[in-house]
C-alpha angles and dihedrals in degrees: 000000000000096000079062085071122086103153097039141029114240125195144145131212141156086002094301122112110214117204101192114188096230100185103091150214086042115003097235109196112233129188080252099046099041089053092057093055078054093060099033085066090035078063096051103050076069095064121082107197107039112112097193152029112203124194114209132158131236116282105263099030120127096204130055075199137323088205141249124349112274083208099061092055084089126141076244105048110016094092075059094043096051098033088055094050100052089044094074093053082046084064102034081062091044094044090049085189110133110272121200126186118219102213130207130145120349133356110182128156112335094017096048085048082063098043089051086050090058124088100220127033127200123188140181107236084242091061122119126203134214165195106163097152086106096068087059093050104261145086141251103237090197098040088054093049099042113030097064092054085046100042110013132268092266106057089028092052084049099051093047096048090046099030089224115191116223145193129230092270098059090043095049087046092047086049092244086117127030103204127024112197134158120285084255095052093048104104095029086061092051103044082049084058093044095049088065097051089047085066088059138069118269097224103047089056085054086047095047086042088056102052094052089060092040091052089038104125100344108115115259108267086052089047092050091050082059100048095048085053103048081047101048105037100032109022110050091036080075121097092223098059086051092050096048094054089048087051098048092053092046085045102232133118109283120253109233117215099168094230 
């Protein structure tokens, strides 16, 4: 399905799915575009066995993505427009597979909301972070949903109403990136974080990603409630918890089926 594809670059390869913003310089996320990394996830909620979903930009850009088309917030378009970019957290949350942002360059609006949807976030030290749509006269939805949970109401409630623009330090130390390298280390750094997903089952990172979300703002007994559920009628219905546990007792490295 990757001729499919105008706007990304969709592969996968050594059970990882790779969305890769292919609009450069600044990845400028268009209804079209926006509805392609939909369906590239869409994709991938298809496919056992893949641990990961990584978003990346083109080679060259100097944006991961300087967020959604100014010119799509129309009268006429921007019900599409919104409606095609939350999709696509609509389907993160669905997927439940891990999801890690590649970061290079800028992430504003649009492009800082994805990064704060990832799990892991990796930046190059030269990265800056994002929420402007305050200066046109608007607001992030997402941003507003999601960065207070990541960063505290206090500075999240700051950079929404300023529109402040970041770099990758303040965002590591606010907890928006997890690592923060130099440009050249990038992928090395996140190779080094694959390689430890591809040792597990696919579908007990799905399950573990789930119960976070499940558990996500509900008090603790509630949460709790969720969690046990997530764990005892979906979990340990899977072959593979079954197979870990059997391994661990016999004392050998689990055989993964990824079911």
């Amino acid at each position: 399905m990757a001729d499919l594809y105008q706007h990304i670059r969709f592969r996968v390869e050594e059970r990882v799915a790779r969305v890769t913003f292919a609009r450069p310089p600044l990845n400028i996320f268009t209804i079209a575009m926006m509805r392609e990394v939909d369906a590239a996830l869409t994709e991938c909620m298809g496919l056992r066995d893949v641990v990961a979903v990584v978003f990346d930009a083109v080679e060259g850009s100097r944006a991961f993505s300087a967020g959604v088309s100014v010119e799509e917030h129309q009268p006429e378009t921007v019900y599409q427009m919104l409606e095609s970019f939350h999709n696509v957290f609509r389907t993160l949350e669905q997927m439940s597979k891990p999801a890690l942002a590649l970061v290079d360059g800028a992430a504003l609006g649009g492009g800082c909301e994805l990064v704060a949807a990832c799990d892991v976030v990796i930046a190059a030290a030269r990265a800056r972070f994002g929420q402007p749509e305050i200066k046109l006269g608007v607001f992030p939805p997402v941003a507003a949903v999601l960065l207070p949970r990541i960063m505290g109401e206090r500075r999240a409630r700051e950079l929404l109403l300023t529109g402040e623009i970041f770099d990758a330090q303040e965002a590591q130390r606010t907890g928006l990136v997890s690592h923060v390298v130099e440009a050249e280390q990038l992928e090395a750094k996140l190779q080094e974080i694959l390689s430890r997903l591809r040792e597990l089952s696919a579908p007990a990172l799905e399950m573990a990603r789930r119960a976070m979300d499940a558990a996500r703002g509900r008090p603790f007994l509630e949460a709790l409630e969720r969690t046990e559920d997530v764990y005892l009628n979906e979990l340990m219905k899977t072959e593979d918890a079954q197979e870990g546990v059997r391994a661990f007792m016999e004392k050998r490295k689990p055989e993964w089926k990824n079911r």
